[in-house]
DOFIGU-414923 format. One record per residue: residue number from 1; x, y, z of N, C-alpha, C in turn; residue in three letters. Coordinates in Angstrom, 1 decimal, always signed. Example, Ala and Ser with C-alpha at 12.3 -4.5 7.8 and 13.67 -1.06 7.14 Angstrom:
2
+-----+--------+--------+--------+--------+--------+--------+--------+--------+--------+------+
! seq !    n_x !    n_y !    n_z !   ca_x !   ca_y !   ca_z !    c_x !    c_y !    c_z ! type !
+-----+--------+--------+--------+--------+--------+--------+--------+--------+--------+------+
!   1 !  +13.2 !   -5.7 !   +7.8 !  +12.3 !   -4.5 !   +7.8 !  +13.2 !   -3.3 !   +7.8 !  Ala !
!   2 !  +12.8 !   -2.2 !   +7.1 !  +13.7 !   -1.1 !   +7.1 !  +12.9 !   +0.0 !   +7.9 !  Ser !
+-----+--------+--------+--------+--------+--------+--------+--------+--------+--------+------+
***
This chain:
146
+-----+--------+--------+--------+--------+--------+--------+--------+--------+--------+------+
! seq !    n_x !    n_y !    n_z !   ca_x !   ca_y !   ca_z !    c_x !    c_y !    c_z ! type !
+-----+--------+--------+--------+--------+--------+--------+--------+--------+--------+------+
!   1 !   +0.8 !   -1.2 !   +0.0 !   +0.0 !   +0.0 !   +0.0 !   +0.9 !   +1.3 !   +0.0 !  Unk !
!   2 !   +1.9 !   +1.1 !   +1.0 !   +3.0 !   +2.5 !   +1.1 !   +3.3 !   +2.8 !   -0.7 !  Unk !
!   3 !   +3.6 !   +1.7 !   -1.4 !   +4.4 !   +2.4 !   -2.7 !   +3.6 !   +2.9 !   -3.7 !  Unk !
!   4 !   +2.0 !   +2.8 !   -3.0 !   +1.2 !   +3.0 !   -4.3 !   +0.9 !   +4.7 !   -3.9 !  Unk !
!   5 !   +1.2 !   +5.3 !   -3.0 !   +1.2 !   +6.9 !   -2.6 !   +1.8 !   +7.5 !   -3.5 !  Unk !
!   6 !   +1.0 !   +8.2 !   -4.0 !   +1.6 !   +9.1 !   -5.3 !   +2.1 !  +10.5 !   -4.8 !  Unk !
!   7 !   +2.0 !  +10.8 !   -3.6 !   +2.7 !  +12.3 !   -3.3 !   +4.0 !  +11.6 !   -2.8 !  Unk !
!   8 !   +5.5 !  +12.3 !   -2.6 !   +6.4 !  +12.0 !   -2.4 !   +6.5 !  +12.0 !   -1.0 !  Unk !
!   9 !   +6.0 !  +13.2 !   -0.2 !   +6.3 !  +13.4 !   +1.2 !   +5.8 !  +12.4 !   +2.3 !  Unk !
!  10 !   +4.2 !  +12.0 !   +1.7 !   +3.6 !  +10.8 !   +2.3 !   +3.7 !   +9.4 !   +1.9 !  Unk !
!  11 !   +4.3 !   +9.3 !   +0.7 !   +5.0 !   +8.2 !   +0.3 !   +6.4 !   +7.2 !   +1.6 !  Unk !
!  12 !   +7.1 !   +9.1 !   +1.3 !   +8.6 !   +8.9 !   +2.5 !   +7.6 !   +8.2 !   +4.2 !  Unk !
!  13 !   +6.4 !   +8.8 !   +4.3 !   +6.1 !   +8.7 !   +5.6 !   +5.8 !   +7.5 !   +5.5 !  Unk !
!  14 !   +5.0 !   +6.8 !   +4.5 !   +4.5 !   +5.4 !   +4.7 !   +5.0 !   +4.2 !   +4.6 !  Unk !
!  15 !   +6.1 !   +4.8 !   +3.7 !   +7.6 !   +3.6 !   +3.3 !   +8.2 !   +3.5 !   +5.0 !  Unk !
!  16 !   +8.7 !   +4.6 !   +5.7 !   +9.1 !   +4.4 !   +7.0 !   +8.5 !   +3.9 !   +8.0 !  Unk !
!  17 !   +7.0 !   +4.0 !   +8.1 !   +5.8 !   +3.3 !   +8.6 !   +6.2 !   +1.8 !   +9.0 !  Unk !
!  18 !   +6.1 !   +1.5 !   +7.3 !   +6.3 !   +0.1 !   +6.5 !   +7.8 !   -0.8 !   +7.1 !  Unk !
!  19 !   +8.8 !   +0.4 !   +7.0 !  +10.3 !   -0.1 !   +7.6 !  +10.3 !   -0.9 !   +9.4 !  Unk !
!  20 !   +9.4 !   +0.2 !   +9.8 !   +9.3 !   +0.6 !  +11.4 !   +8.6 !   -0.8 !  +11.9 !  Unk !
!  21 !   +7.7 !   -1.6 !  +11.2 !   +7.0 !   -2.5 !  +11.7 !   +6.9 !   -3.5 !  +10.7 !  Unk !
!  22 !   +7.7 !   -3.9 !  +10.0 !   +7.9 !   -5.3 !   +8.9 !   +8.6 !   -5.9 !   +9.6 !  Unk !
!  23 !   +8.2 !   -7.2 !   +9.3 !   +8.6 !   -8.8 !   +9.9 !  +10.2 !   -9.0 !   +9.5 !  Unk !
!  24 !  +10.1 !   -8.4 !   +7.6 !  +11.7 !   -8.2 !   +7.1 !  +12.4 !   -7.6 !   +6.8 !  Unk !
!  25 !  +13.5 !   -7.4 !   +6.9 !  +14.6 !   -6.5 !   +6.5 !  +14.0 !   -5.7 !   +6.4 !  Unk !
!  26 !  +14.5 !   -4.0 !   +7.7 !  +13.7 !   -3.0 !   +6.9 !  +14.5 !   -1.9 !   +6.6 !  Unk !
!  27 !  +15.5 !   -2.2 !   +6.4 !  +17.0 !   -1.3 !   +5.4 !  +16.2 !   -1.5 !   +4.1 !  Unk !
!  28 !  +16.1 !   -2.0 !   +3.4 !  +15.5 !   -2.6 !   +2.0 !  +14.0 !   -1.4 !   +1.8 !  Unk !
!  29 !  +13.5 !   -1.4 !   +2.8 !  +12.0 !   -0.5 !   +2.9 !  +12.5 !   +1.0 !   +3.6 !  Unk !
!  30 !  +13.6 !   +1.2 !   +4.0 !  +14.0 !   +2.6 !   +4.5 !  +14.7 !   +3.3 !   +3.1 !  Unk !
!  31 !  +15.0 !   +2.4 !   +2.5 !  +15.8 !   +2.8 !   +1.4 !  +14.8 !   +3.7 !   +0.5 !  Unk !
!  32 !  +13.7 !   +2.7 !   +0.5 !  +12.1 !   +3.2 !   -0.4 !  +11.9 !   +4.7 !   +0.0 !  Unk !
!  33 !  +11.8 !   +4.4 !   +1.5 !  +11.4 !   +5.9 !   +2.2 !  +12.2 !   +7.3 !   +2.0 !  Unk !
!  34 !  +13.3 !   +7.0 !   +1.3 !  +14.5 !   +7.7 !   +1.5 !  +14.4 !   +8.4 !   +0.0 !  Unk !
!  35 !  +13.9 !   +7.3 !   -1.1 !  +14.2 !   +7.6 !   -2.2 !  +12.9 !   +8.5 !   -2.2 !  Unk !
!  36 !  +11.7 !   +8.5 !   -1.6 !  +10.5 !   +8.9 !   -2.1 !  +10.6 !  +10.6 !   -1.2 !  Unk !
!  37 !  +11.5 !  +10.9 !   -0.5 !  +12.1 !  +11.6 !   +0.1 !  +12.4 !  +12.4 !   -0.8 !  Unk !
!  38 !  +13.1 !  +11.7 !   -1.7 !  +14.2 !  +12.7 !   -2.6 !  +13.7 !  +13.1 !   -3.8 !  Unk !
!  39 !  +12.1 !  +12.7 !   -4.3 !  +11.8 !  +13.3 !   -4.7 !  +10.4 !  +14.0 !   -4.5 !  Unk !
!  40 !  +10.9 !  +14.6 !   -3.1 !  +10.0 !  +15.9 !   -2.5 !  +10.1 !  +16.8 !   -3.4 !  Unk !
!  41 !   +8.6 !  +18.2 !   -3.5 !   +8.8 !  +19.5 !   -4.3 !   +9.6 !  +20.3 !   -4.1 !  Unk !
!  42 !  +10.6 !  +19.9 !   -2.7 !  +11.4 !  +21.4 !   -2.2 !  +12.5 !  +20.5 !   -1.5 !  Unk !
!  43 !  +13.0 !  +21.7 !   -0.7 !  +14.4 !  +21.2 !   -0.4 !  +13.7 !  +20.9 !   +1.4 !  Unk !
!  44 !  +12.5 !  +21.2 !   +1.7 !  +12.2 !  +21.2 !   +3.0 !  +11.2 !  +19.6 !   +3.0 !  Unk !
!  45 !  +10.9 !  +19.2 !   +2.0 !  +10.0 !  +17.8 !   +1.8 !  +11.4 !  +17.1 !   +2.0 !  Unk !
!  46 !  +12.2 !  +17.4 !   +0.7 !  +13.2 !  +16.0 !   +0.5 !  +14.0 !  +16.4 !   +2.0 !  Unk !
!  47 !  +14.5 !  +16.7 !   +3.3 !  +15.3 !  +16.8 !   +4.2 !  +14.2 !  +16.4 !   +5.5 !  Unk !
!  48 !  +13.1 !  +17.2 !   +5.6 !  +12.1 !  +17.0 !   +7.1 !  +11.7 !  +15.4 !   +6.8 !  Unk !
!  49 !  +11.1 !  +15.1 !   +4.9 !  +10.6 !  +13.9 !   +5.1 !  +11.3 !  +12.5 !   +5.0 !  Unk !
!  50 !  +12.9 !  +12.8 !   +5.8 !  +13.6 !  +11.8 !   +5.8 !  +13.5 !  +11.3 !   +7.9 !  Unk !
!  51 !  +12.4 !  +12.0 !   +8.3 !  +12.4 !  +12.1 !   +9.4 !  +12.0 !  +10.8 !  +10.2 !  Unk !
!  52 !  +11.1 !  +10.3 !   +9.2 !  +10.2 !   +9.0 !   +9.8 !  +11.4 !   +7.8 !   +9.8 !  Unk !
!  53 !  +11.8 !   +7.9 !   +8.6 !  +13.1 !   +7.1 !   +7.8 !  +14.3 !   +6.9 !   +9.0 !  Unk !
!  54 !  +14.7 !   +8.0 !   +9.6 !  +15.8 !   +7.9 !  +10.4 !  +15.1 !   +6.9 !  +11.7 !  Unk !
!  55 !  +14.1 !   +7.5 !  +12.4 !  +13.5 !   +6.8 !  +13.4 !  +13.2 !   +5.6 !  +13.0 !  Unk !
!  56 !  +12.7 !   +5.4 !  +12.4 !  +12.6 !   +3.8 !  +11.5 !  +13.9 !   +2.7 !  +11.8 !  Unk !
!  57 !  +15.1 !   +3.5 !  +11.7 !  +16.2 !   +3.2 !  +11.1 !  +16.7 !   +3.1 !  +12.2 !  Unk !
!  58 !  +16.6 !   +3.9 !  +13.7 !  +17.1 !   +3.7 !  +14.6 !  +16.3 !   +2.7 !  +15.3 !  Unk !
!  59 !  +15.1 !   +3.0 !  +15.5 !  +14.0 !   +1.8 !  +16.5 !  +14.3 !   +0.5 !  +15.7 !  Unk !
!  60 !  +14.9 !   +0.2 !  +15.1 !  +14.9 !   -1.4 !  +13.9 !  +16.6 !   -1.7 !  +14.6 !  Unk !
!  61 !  +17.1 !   -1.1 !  +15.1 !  +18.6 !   -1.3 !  +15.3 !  +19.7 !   -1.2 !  +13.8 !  Unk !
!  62 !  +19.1 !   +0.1 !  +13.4 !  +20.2 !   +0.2 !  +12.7 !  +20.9 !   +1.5 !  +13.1 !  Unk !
!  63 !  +21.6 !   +2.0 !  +14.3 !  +21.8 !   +3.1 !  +14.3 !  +22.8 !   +3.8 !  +13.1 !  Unk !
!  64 !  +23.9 !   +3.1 !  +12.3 !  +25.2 !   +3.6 !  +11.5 !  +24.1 !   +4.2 !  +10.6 !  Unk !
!  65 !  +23.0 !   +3.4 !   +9.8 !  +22.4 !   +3.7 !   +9.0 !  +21.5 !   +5.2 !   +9.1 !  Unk !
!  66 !  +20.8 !   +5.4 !  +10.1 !  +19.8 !   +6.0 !  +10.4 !  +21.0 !   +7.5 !  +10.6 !  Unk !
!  67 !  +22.3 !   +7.3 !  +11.1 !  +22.9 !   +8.1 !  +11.5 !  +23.3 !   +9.0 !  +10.2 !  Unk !
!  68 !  +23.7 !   +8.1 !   +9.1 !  +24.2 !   +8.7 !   +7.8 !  +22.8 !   +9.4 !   +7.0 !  Unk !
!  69 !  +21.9 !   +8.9 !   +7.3 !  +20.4 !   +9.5 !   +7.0 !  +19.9 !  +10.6 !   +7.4 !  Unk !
!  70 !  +20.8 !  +11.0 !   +8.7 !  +20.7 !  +12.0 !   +9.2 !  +21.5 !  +13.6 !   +8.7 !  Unk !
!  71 !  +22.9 !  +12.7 !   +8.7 !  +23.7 !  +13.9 !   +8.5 !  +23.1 !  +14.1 !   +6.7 !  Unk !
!  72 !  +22.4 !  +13.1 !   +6.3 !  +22.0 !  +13.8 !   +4.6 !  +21.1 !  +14.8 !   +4.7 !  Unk !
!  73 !  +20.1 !  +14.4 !   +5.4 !  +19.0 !  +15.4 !   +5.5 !  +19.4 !  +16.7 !   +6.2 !  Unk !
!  74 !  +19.9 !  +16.6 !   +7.6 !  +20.6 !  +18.0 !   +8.0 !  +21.3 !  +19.0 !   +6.7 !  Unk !
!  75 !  +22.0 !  +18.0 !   +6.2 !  +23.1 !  +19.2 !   +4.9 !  +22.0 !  +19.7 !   +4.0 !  Unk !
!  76 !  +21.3 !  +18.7 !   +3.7 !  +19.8 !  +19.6 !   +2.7 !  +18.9 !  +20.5 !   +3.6 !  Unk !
!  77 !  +19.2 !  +20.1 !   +5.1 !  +17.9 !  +21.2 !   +5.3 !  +18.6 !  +22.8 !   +5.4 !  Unk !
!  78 !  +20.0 !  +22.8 !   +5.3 !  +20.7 !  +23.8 !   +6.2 !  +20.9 !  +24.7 !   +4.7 !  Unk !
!  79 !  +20.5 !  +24.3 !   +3.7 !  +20.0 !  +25.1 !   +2.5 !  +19.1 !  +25.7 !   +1.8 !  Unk !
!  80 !  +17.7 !  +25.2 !   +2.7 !  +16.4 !  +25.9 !   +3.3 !  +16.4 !  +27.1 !   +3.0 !  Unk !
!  81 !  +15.8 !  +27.8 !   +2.2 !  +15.2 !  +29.5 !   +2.1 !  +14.4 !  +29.3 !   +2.4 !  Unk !
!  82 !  +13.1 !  +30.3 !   +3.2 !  +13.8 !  +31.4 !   +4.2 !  +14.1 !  +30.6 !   +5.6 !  Unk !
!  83 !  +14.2 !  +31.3 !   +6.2 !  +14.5 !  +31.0 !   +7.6 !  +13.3 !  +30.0 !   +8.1 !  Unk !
!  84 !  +12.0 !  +29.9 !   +8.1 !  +11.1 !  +29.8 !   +8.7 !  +11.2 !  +28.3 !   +8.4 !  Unk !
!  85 !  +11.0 !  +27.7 !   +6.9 !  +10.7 !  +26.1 !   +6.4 !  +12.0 !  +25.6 !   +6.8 !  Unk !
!  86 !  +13.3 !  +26.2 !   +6.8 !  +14.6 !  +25.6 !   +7.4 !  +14.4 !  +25.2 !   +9.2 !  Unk !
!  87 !  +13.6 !  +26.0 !   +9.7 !  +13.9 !  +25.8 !  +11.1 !  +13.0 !  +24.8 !  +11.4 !  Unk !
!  88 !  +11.8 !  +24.7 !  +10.8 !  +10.9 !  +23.6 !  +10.7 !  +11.3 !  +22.5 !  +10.6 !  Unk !
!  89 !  +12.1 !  +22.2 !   +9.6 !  +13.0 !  +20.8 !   +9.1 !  +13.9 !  +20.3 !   +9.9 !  Unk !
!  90 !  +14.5 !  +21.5 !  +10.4 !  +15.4 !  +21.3 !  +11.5 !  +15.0 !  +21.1 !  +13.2 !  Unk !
!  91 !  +13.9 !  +21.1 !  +12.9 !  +13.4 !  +20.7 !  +14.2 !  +12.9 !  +19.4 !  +14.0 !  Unk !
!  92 !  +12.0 !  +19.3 !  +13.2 !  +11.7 !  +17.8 !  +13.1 !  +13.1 !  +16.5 !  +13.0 !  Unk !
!  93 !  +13.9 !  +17.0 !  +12.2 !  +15.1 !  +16.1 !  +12.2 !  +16.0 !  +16.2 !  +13.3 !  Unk !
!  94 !  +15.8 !  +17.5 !  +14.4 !  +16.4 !  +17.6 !  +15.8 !  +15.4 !  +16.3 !  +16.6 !  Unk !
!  95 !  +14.0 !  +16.1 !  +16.6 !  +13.2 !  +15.3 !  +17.4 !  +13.8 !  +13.8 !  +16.9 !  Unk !
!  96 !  +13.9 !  +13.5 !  +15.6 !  +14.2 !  +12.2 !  +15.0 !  +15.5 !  +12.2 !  +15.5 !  Unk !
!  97 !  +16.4 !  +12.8 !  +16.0 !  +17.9 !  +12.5 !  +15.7 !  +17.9 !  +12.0 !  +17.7 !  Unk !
!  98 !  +16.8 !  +12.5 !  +18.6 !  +16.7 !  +12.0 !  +19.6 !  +16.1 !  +10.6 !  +19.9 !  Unk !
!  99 !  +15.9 !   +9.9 !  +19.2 !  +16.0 !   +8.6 !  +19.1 !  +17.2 !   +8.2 !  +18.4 !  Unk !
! 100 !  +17.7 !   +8.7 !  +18.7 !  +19.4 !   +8.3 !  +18.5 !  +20.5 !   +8.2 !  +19.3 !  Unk !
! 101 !  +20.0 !   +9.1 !  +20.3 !  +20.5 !   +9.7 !  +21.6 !  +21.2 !  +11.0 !  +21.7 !  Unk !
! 102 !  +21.3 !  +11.4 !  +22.6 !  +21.6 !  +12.5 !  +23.4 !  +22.9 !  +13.4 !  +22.4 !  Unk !
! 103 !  +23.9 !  +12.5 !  +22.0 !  +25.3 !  +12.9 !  +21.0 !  +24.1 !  +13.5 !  +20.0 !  Unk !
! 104 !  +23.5 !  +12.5 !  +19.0 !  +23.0 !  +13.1 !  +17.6 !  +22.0 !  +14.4 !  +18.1 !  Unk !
! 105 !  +21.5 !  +14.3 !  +18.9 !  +20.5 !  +15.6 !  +19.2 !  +21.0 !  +16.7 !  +19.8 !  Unk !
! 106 !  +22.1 !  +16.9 !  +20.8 !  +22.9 !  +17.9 !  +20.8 !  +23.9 !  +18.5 !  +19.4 !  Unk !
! 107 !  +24.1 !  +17.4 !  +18.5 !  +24.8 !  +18.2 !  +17.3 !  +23.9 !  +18.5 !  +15.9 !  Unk !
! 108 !  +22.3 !  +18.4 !  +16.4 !  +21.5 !  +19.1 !  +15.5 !  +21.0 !  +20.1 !  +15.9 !  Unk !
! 109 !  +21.2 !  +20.2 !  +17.2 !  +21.1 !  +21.3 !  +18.2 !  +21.7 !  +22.3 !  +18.1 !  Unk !
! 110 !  +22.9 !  +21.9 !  +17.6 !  +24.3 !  +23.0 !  +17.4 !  +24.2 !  +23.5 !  +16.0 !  Unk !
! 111 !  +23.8 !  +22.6 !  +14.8 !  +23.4 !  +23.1 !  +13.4 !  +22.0 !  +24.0 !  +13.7 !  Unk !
! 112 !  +21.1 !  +23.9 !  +14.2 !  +20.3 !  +24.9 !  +14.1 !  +20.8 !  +26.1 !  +14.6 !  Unk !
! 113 !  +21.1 !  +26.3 !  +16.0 !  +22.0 !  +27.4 !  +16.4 !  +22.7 !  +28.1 !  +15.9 !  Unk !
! 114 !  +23.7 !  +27.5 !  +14.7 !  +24.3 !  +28.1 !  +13.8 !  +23.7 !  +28.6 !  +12.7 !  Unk !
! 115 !  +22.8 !  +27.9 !  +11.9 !  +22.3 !  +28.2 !  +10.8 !  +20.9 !  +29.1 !  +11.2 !  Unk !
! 116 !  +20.4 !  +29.0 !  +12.0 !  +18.9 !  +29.5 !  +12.3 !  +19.6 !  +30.8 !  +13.7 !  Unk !
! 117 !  +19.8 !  +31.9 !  +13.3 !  +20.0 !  +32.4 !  +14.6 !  +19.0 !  +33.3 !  +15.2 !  Unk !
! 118 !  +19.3 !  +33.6 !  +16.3 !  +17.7 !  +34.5 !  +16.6 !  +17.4 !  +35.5 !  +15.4 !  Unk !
! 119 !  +15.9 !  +35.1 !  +15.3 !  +14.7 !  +35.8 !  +14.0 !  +13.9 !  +36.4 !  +14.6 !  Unk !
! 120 !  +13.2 !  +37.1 !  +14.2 !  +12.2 !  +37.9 !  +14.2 !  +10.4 !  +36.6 !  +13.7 !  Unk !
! 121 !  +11.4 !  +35.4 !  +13.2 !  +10.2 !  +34.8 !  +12.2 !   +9.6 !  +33.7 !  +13.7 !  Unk !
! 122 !   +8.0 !  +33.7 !  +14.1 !   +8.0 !  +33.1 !  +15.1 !   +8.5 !  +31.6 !  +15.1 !  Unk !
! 123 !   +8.5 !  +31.2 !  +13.8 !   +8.7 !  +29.3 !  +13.5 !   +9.7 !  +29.0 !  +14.1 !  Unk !
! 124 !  +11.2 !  +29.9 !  +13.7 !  +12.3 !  +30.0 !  +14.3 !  +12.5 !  +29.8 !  +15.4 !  Unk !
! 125 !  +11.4 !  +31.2 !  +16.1 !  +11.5 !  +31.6 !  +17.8 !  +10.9 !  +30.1 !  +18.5 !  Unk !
! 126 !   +9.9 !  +29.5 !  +18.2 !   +9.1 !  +28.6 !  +18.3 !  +10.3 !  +27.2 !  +18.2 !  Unk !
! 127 !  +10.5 !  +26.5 !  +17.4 !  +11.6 !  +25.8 !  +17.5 !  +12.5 !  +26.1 !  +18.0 !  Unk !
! 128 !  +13.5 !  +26.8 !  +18.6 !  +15.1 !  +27.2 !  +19.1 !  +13.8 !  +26.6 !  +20.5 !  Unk !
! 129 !  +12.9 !  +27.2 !  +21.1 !  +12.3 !  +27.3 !  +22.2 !  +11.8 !  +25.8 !  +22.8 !  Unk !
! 130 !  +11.5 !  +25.0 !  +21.3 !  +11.2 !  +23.5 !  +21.3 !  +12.4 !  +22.9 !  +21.6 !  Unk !
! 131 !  +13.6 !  +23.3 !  +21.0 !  +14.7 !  +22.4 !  +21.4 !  +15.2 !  +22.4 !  +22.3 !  Unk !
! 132 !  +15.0 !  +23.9 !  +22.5 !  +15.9 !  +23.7 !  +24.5 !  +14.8 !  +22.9 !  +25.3 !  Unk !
! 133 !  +13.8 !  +23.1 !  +25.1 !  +12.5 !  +22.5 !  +26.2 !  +12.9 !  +20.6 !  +26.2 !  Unk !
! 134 !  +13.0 !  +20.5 !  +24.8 !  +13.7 !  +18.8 !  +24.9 !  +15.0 !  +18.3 !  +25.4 !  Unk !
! 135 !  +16.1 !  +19.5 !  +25.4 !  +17.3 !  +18.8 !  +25.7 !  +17.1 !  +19.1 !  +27.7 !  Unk !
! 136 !  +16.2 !  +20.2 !  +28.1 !  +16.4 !  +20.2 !  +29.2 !  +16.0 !  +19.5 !  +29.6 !  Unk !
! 137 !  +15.1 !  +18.6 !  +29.2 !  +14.0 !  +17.3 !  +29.5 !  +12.7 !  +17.8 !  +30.3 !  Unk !
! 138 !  +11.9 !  +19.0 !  +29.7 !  +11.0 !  +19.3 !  +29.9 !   +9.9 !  +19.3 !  +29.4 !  Unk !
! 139 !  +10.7 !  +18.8 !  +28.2 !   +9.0 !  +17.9 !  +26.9 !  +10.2 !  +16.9 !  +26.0 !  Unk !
! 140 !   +9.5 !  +16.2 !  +25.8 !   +9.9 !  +14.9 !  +24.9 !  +10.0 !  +14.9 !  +23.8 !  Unk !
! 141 !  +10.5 !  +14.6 !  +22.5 !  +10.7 !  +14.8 !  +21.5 !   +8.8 !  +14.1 !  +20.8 !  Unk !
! 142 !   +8.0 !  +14.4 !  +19.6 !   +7.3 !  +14.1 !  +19.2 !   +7.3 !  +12.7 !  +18.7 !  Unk !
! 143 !   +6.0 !  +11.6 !  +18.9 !   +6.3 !  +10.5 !  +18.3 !   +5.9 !  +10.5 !  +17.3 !  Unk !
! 144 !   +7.0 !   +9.4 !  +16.3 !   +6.8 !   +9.2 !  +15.2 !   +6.1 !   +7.9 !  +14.6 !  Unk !
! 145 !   +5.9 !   +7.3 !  +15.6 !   +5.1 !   +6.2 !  +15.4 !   +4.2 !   +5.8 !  +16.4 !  Unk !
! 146 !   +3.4 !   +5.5 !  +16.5 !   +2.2 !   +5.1 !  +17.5 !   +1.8 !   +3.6 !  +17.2 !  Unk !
+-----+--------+--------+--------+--------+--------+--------+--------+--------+--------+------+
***
C-alpha cells in the first residue's frame, strides 16, 4: 500500500511506517522511504521527510544507517530558504535525531543554532524554544510512530 502513494512526502512517511514494523529487512524499505524523500517539491520535503526514515532506522537497530540518513538530510535542510521552512526541518530532524541519543540531538542542536540564529520569524522563535524544552527534559521529542 505504502508504494502506491503518489505524493512524495507521504510516500517517504509510509515507506518508514512500513520499515518501522515489517517482519523483514527493513534497510531494503528505509531505502524506499528515502528515495520517495528525494523526490519531494522542495528542499524542506526532501530533508524533514527523511524524518520517519531515520526513526525507522534507529527503532529497527540500525543506528550507522539512520545516523548517515541524518547527517543527509541536515546538509539539505541547512539550504532551506527562508528561515522559517529551514527551522521547521530542523526541528523535526532535531526530534528524529533524539531517538538516537543525546550525542545526535545535541549536534542538531548545534546546526540549528548556527544556521537559524535568533529571528524575528516566530517558526524560528518557536523551534530554538522547542529544542531547549527537549534537551532540558522538559517535553519529549514528538512521536513518530504510535
Amino acid at each position: 500500500m505504502a508504494e502506491s502513494v503518489s505524493v512524495p512526502w507521504y510516500r517517504a512517511v509510509a515507506m518508514a511506517w512500513a520499515a518501522r514494523f515489517t517482519d523483514a529487512d527493513p534497510v531494503a524499505i528505509a531505502r524506499l522511504a528515502a528515495e520517495a524523500a528525494a523526490n519531494g517539491i522542495d528542499a524542506y520535503q526532501r530533508s524533514a521527510g527523511r524524518a520517519w526514515e531515520i526513526v525507522a532506522l534507529a527503532d529497527r537497530h540500525h543506528p550507522d544507517l539512520a545516523e548517515l540518513a541524518l547527517h543527509e538530510a541536515v546538509a539539505i535542510a541547512e539550504g532551506i530558504q527562508p528561515i522559517s521552512p529551514r527551522s521547521e526541518a530542523l526541528l523535526l530532524l532535531f526530534q528524529a535525531a533524539c531517538y538516537l541519543g543525546p550525542n545526535h540531538a545535541k549536534w542538531v542542536a548545534g546546526r540549528f543554532h548556527t544556521i537559524c540564529p535568533e529571528a524575528k520569524r516566530w517558526r524560528a522563535k518557536r523551534a530554538r524554544r522547542e529544542i531547549h524544552r527537549i534537551l532540558a527534559g522538559e517535553s519529549q521529542p514528538r512521536l513518530f510512530f504510535w
